[in-house]
C-alpha positions in Angstrom: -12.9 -10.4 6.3 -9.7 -12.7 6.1 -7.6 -12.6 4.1 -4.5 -15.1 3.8 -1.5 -14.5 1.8 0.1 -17.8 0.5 3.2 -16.2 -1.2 4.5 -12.6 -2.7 6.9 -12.7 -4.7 9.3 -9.8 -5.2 12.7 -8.5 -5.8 14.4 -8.0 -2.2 16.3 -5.1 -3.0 12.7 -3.4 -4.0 10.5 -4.9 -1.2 8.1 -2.1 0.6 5.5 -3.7 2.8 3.4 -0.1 1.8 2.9 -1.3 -1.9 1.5 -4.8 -0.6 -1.1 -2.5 1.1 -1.7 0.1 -1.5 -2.2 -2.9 -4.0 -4.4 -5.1 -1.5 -6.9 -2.0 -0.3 -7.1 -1.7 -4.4 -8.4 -5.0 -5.4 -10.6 -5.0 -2.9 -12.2 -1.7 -3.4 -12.4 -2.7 -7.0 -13.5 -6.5 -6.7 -16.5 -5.7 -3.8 -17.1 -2.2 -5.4 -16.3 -0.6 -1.9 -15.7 2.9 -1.9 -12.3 5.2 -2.5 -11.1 6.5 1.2 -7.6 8.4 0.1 -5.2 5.7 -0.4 -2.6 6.2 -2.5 1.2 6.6 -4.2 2.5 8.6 -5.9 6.2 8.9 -7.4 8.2 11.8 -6.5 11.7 11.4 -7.3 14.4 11.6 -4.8 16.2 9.7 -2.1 13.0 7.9 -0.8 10.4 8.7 -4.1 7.6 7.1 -3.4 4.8 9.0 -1.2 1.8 7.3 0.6 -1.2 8.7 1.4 -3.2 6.9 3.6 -7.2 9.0 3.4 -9.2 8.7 6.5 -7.2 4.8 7.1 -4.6 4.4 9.5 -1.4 3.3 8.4 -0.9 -0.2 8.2 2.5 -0.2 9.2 4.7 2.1 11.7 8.4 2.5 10.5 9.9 5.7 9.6 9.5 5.1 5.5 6.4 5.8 5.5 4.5 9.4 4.7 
């Protein structure tokens, strides 16, 4: 599968390539009824709050923000 993205629109100061992920492996687990493999986020407070779990995927992206 292909998937092309023609725009995303979003505040700059709040950009995080993980949430374009999360939300993307979302609708199409929901929209092609595919099964739930771990990934997820989670707010924890703090400096960095947000926390990405990725299941039994690899990461979509490398950088040292992401958990």
């Amino acid at each position: 599968m292909c998937i092309e993205v023609v725009s995303l629109d979003y505040p700059l100061s709040d950009y995080r390539p993980e949430v374009a992920a999360v939300a993307m492996d979302g609708w199409l687990r929901e929209e092609f009824d595919l099964p739930d493999v771990g990934i997820a986020c989670s707010y924890s407070g703090g400096a960095d709050p947000y926390v990405f779990a990725w299941g039994t995927a690899e990461p979509p992206f490398r950088g040292s923000r992401l958990h």
